[in-house]
C-alpha positions as CSV (number, residue, x, y, z in Angstrom):
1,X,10.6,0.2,-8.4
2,X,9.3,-3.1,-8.7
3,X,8.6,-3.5,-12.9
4,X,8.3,-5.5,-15.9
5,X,10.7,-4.5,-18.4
6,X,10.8,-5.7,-22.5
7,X,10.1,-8.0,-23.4
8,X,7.7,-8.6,-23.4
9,X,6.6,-5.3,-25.9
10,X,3.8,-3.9,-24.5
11,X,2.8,-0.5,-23.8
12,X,2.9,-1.0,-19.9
13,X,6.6,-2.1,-20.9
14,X,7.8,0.3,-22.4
15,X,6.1,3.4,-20.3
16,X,8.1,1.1,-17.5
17,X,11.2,1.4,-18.8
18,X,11.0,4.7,-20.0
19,X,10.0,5.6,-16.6
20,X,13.1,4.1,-15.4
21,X,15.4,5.9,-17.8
22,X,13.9,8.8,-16.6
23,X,14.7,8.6,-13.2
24,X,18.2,8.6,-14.3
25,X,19.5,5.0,-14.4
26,X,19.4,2.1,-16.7
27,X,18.1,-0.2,-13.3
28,X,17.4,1.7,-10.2
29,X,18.6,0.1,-6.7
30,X,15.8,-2.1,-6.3
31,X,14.4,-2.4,-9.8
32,X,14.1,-5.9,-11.5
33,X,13.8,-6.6,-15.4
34,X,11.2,-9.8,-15.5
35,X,11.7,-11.4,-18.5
36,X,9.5,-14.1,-20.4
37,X,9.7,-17.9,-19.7
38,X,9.7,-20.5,-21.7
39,X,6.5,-22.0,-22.3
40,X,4.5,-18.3,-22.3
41,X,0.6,-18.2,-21.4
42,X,0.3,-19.1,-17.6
43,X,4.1,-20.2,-16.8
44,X,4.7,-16.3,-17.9
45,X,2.2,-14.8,-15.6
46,X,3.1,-17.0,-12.4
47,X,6.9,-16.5,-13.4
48,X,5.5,-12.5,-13.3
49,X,4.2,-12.5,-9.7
50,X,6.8,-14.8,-8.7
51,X,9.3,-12.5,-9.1
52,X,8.2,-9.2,-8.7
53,X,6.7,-10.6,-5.3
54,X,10.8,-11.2,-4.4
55,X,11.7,-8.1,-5.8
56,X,9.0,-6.6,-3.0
57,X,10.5,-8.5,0.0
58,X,13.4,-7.9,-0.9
59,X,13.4,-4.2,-1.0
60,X,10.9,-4.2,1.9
61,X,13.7,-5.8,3.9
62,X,16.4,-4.0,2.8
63,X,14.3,-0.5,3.5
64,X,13.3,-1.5,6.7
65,X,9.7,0.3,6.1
66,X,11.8,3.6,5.0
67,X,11.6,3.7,1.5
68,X,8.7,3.7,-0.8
69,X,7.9,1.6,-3.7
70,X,6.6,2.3,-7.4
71,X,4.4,-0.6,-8.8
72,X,2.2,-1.0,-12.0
73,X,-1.3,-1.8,-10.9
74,X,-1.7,-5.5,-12.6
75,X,-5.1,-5.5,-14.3
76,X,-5.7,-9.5,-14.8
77,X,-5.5,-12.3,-12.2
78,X,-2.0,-10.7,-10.9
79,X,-3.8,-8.1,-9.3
80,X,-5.1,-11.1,-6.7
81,X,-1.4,-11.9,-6.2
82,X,-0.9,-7.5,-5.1
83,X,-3.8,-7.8,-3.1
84,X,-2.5,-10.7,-1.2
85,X,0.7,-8.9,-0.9
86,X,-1.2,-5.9,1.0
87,X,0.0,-6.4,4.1
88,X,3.5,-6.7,2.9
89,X,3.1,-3.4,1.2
90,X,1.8,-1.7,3.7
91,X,4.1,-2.5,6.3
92,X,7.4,-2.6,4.0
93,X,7.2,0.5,2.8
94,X,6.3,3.9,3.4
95,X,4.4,4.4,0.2
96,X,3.3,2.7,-2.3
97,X,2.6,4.6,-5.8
98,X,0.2,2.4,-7.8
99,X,1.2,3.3,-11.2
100,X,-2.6,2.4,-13.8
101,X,-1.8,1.6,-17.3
102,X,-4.9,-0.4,-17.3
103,X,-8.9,1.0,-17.9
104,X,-10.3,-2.6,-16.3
105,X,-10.5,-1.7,-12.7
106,X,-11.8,1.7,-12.8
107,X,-14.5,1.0,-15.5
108,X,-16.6,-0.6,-12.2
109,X,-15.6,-1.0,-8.2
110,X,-13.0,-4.1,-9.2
111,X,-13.1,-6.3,-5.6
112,X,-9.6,-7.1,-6.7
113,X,-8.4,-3.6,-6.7
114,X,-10.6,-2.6,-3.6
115,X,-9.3,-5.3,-1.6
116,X,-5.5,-4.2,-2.4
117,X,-6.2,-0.7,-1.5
118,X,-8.2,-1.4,1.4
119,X,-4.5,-3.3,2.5
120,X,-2.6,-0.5,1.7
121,X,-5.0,2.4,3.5
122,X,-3.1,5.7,3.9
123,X,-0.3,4.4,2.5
124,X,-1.3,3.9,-1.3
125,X,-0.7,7.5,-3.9
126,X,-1.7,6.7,-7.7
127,X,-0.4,7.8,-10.8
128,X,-3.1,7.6,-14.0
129,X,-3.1,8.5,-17.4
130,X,-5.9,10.8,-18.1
131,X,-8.2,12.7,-15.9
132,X,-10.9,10.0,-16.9
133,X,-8.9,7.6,-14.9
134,X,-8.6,9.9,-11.4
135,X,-12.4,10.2,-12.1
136,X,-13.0,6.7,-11.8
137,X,-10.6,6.2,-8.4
138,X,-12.8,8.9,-7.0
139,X,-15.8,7.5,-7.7
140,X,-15.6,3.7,-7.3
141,X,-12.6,3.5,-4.5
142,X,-13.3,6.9,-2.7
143,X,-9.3,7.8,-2.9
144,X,-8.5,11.2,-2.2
145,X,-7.4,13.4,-5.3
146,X,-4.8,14.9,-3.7
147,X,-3.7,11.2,-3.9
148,X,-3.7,11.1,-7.7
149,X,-1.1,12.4,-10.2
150,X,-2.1,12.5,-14.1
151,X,0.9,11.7,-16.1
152,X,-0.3,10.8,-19.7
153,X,1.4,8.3,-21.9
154,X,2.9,11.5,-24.2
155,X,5.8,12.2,-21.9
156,X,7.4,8.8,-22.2
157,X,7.5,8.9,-26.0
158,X,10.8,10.3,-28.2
159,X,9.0,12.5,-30.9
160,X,10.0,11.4,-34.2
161,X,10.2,13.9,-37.1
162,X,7.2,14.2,-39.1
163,X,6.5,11.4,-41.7
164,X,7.0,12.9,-45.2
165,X,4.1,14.0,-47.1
166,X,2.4,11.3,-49.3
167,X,2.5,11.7,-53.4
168,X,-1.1,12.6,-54.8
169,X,-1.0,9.9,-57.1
170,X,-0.6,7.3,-54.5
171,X,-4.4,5.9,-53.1
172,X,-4.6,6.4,-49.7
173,X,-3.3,3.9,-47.1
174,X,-4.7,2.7,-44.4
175,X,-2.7,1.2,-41.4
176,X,-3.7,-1.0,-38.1
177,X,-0.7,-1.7,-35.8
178,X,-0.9,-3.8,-32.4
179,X,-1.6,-6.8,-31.7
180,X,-3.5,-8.6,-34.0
181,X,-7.1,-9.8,-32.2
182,X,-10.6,-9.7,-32.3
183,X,-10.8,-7.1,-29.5
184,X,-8.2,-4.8,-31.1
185,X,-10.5,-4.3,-34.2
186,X,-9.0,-6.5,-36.8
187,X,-12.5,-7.1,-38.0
188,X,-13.2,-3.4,-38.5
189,X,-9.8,-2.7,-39.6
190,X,-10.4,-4.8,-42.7
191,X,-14.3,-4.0,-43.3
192,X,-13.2,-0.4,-44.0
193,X,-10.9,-1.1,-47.2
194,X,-14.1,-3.8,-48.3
195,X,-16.4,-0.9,-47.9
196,X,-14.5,1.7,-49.3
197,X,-13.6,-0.6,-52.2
198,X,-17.3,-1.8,-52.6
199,X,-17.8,1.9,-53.5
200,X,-15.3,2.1,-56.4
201,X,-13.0,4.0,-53.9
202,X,-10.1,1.3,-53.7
203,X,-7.5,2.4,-50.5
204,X,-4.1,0.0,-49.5
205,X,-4.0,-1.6,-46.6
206,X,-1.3,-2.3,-44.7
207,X,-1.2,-4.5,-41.1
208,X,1.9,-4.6,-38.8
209,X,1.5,-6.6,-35.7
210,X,1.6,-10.4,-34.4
211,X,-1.1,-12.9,-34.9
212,X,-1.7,-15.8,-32.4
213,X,-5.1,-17.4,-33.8
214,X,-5.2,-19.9,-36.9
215,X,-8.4,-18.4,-37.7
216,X,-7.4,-15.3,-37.8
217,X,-4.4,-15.9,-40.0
218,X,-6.6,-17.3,-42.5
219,X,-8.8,-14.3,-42.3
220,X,-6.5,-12.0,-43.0
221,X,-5.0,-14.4,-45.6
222,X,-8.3,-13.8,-47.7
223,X,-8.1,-9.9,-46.6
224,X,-4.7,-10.1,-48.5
225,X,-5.4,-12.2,-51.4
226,X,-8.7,-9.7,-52.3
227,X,-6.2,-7.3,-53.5
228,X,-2.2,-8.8,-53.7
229,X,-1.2,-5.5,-54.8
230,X,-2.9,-2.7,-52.2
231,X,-2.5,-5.0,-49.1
232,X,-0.2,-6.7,-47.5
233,X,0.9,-7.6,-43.5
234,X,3.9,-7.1,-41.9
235,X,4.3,-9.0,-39.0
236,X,5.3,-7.2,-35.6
237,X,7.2,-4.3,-36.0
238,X,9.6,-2.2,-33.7
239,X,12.2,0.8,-34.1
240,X,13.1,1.8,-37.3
241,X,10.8,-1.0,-39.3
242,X,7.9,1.1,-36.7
243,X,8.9,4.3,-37.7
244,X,8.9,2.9,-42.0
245,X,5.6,1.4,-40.9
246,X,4.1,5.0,-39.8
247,X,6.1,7.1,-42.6
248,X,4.0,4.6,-45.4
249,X,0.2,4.9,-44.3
250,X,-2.0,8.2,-44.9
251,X,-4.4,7.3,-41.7
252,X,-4.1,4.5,-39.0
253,X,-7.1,2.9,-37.7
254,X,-7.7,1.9,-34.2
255,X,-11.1,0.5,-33.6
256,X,-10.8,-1.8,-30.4
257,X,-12.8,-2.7,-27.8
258,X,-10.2,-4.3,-25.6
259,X,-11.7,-3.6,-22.4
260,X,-8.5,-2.7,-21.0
261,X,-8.2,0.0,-23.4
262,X,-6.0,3.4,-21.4
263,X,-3.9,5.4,-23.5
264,X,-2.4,3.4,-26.2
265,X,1.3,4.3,-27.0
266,X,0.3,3.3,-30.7
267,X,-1.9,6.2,-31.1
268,X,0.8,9.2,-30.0
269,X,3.4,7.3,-32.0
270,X,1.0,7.8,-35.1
271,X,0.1,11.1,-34.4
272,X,4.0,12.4,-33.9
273,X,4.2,10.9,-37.2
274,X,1.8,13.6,-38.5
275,X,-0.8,10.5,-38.9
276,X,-4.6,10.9,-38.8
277,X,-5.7,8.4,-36.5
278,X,-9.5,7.0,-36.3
279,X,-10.7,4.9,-33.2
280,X,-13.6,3.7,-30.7
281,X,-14.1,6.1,-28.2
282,X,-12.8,3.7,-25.4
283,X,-10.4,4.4,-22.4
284,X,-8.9,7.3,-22.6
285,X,-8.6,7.3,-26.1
286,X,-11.4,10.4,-26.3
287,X,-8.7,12.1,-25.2
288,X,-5.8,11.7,-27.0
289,X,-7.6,12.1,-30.8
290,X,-9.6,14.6,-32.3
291,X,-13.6,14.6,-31.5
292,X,-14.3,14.0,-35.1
293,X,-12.4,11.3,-35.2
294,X,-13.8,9.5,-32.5
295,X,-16.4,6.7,-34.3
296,X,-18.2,4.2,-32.6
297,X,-17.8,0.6,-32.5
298,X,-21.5,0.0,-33.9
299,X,-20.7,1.2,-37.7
300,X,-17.1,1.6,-37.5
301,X,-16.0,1.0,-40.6
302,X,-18.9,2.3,-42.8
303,X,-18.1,5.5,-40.7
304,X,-14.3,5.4,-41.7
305,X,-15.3,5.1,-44.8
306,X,-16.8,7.9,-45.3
307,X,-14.0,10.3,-43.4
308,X,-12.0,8.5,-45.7
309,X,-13.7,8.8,-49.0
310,X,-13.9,13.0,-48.2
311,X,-10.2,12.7,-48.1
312,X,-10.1,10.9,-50.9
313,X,-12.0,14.0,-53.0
314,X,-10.3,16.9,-51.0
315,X,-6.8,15.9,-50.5
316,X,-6.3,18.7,-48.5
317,X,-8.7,17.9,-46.1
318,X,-6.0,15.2,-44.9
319,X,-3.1,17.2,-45.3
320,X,-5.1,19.6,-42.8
321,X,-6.0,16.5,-40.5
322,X,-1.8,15.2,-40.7
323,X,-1.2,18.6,-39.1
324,X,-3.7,18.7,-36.9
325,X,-2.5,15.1,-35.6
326,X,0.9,16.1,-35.0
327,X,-0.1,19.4,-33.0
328,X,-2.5,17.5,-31.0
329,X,0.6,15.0,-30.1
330,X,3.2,18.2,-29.4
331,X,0.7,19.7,-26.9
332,X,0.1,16.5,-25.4
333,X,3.8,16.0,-25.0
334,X,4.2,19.4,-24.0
335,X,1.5,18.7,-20.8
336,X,2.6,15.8,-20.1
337,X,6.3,16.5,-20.2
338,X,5.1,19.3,-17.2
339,X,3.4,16.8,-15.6
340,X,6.6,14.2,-15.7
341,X,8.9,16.3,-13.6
342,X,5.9,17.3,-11.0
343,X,5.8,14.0,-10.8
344,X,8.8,13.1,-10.4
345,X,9.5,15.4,-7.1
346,X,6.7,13.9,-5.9
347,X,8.4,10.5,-6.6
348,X,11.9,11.4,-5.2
349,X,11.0,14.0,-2.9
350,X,7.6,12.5,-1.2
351,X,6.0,16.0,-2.1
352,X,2.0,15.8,-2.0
């Protein structure tokens, strides 16, 4: 296994390490943690291929073109750096499992991701989150589906108990969580409170996540100072500060249009929380919420609103919808946890 490990935080990360845990050690013979540099934005990404490019040769050469290798499919300009290491690939190892945590390369034929298959040939299996994904390599790269394995995001995520029931006399709260950019929906996110407020229905608002951009920071400064006492921003937030996070919002709202968009970890952590969850119908989000909770990007937040404001008059309406998230996450967990240990003979065993 050739992976990035946190930090940084991200959900490739973590389904990474969870993977590894998994497959029953802490660091597997030929696994490497790659850390951040100093100095972040390119330094970190050419410190990235750097490394896991020697974590390749060396396991090629210690393999001897026995073993095979697990490798996250790199969805930026790293995936140039795997398709130069084709022929490396192909002849250091048996097989290579392309693990896709990324939506990018399979929206369209990707050159970058044809040209690194094209190198690998009969020797490339892939792993993807939802059947959306193994669609998408079947259309655009003509793989094989007995070549794909669907392995969603569910598995690889401890389910916390449910988040306790809200008081009624509390107004609703409404949460975003992530990494705080334009593409995420950090726009949206705030127009919904605006709107919901602008119709004498005032809701909190609550933010968790780190911000990079000046200009954002002062925008969410104003968000704040609107309403000092029903919103408020957290900064990022992990483990137990996460978990207080998910316990104090009614709904969380997820309205990007990150292009890169999969299966967001965020989303199942909300929903094992017994958390509503309303998003753009991007990546293989579709099928991770429920239908009517899907809203498009066009009108998000004047849609929001309005799912909202019935909870709002028929409380429970959203105690019905913080059950129904927390089912949908238990059967997702329940398929997907199936679908770990099928793919993990495969893994181990070379099973097709």
């Amino acid at each position: 296994m050739a992976v990035v490990l946190p930090p940084p935080v991200t959900g490739q990360t973590l389904a990474s390490r969870a993977l590894v845990r998994h497959l029953g050690q802490a660091a597997p013979p030929g696994a490497v943690a790659i850390h951040p540099v100093s100095g972040g934005g390119a330094a970190w990404r050419v410190h990235k291929q750097t490394a896991l490019l020697a974590a390749i040769l060396r396991a090629a050469a210690a393999g001897r073109g026995r073993d095979a290798l697990y490798l996250v499919v790199d969805s930026g300009a790293g995936l140039w750096a795997q398709a130069a290491a084709a022929p490396v690939l192909r002849t250091g190892f048996s097989r290579v499992v392309l693990h896709h945590h990324g939506f990018a390369p399979l929206r369209r034929r990707d050159p970058r991701l044809a040209a690194l298959l094209s190198g690998l040939g009969d020797r490339a299996r892939h792993i993807v989150l939802c059947p959306g994904m193994a669609t998408a390599l079947v259309r655009h790269y003509a793989v094989a589906p007995d070549r794909i394995r669907v392995l969603g995001n569910a598995a690889l995520i401890p389910a916390p108990p449910r988040a306790p029931a809200r008081p009624a006399d509390i107004p609703l709260t409404l949460g975003f969580l992530g990494n705080i950019t334009r593409s995420k929906g950090i726009g949206a996110f705030m127009a919904t409170p605006r709107a919901l407020a602008e119709a004498g229905r005032p809701v909190r608002a609550l933010i968790a996540g780190p911000v990079t951009r000046p200009d954002l920071e002062a925008e969410i400064a104003w968000f704040l100072a609107e309403d000092p006492a029903g919103r408020s921003a957290l900064g990022p937030v992990s483990g137990p500060a996460k978990r207080r996070f998910l316990a104090g919002i009614d709904a969380l709202l997820f309205p990007s249009a990150y292009p890169n968009e999969a299966q967001p970890f965020t989303i199942f952590e909300a929903l094992a929380a017994g958390r509503p969850v309303l998003a753009t119908p991007i990546g293989g989000i579709p099928g991770q919420i429920e239908r009517a909770w899907c809203l498009p990007a066009p009108g998000f937040a004047a849609a929001a609103a309005r799912i909202v404001a019935g909870w709002q008059d028929r409380p429970e309406t959203h105690a019905a919808a913080c059950a129904a998230a927390r089912a949908r996450f238990e059967a997702a967990q329940a398929r997907d946890v199936a679908a770990l240990w099928s793919v993990t003979r495969w893994l181990l065993e070379g099973a097709e």
